[in-house]
C-alpha positions as CSV (number, residue, x, y, z in Angstrom):
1,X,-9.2,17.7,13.0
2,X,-12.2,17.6,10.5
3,X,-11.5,14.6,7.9
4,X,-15.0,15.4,6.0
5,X,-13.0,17.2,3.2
6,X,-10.6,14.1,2.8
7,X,-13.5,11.9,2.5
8,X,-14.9,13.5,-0.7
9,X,-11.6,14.1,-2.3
10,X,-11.7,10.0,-1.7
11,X,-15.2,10.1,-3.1
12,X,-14.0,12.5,-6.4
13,X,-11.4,10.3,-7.0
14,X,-13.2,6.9,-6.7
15,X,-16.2,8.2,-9.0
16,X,-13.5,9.7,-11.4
17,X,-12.3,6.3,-11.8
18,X,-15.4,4.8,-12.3
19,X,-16.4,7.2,-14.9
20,X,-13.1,6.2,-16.7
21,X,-13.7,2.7,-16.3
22,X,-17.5,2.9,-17.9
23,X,-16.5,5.5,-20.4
24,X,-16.3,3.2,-23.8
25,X,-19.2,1.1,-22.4
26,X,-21.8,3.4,-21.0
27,X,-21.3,7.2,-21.6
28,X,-24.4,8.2,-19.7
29,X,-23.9,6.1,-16.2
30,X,-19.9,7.5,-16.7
31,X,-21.2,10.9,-17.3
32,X,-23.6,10.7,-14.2
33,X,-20.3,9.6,-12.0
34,X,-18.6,12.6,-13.4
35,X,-21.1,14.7,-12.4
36,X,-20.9,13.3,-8.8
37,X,-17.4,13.5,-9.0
38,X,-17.3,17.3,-9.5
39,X,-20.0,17.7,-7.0
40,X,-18.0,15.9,-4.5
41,X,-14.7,17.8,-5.4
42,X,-16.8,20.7,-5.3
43,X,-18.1,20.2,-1.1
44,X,-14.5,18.9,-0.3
45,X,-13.5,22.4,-1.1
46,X,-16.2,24.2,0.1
47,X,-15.9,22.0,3.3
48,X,-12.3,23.0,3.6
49,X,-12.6,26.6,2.9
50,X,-15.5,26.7,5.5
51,X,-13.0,25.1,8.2
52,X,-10.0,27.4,7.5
């Protein structure tokens, strides 16, 4: 079984947190980690679909 899509759900969810952790401190670095975030959410479901 393919675990790709598992890793960057991981890799959303990681990046999501730092983004929360940075947001009072440094919007632009937590807005660049969002950005990654979505991206990675993004391939984790494109991954998936492309599997199924």
């Amino acid at each position: 079984m393919d675990y790709v899509y598992i890793a960057l759900l991981a890799l959303a969810g990681f990046l999501i947190g730092g983004a929360y952790t940075l947001w009072k401190s440094m919007k632009l670095i937590a807005i660049l980690l969002l950005f990654g975030a979505v991206l990675a959410g993004a391939g984790a479901v494109a991954w998936w679909i492309s599997t199924t």
